[in-house]
C-alpha positions as CSV (number, residue, x, y, z in Angstrom):
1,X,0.0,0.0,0.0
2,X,1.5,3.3,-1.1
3,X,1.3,6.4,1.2
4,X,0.5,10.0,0.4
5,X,-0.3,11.6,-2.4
6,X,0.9,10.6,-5.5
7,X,3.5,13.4,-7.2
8,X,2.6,14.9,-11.0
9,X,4.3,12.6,-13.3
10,X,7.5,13.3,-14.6
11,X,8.6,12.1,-17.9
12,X,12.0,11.9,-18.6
13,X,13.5,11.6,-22.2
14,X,16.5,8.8,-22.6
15,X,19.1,11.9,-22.8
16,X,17.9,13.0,-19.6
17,X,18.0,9.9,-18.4
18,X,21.3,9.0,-19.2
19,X,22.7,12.3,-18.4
20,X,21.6,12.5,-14.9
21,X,23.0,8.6,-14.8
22,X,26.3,9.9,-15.4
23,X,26.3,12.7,-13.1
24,X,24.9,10.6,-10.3
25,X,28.0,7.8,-10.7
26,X,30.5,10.2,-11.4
27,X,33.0,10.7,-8.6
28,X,33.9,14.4,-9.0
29,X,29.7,15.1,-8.2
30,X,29.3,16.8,-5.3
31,X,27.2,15.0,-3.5
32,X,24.1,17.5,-2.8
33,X,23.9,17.5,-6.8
34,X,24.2,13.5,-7.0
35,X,21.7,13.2,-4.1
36,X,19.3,15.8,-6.3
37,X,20.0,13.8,-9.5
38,X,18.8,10.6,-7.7
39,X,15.5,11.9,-6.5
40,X,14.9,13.4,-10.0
41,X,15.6,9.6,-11.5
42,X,13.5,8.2,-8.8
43,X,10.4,10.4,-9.6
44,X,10.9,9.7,-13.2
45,X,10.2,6.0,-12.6
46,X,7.0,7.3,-10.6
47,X,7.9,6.5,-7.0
48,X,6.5,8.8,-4.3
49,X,7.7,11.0,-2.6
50,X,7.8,8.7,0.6
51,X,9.4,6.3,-1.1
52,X,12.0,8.6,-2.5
53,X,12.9,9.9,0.9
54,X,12.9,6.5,2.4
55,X,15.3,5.1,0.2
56,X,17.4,8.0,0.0
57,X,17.6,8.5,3.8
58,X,16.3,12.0,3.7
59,X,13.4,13.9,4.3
60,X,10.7,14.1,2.6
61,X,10.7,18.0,2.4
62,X,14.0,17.3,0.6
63,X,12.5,15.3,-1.8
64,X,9.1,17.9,-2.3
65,X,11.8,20.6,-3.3
């Protein structure tokens, strides 16, 4: 069962994708912009917020921003 409401879809195209990919495994990423890249992937696959900030380890204000 999935809590709270569900986020306005976000459609990413394969560059984006692949781009933000890249910037989260890079090692020179800070990490406050590879942490941001992986919430943006996560939404794009349509998790909730919730679920974003769960599996992330942060809060979920962090993820709403």
């Amino acid at each position: 069962m999935q809590k709270g409401p569900k986020p306005a879809e976000l459609a990413l195209s394969k560059e984006e994708q692949q781009g933000l990919e890249t910037l989260v495994r890079r090692h020179g990423t800070p990490q406050q912009l590879a942490k941001r890249g992986k919430v943006v992937l996560a939404a794009g696959e349509g998790k909730r917020n919730a679920e974003i900030a769960r599996e992330l380890k942060v809060s979920v204000d962090t993820v709403r921003t």
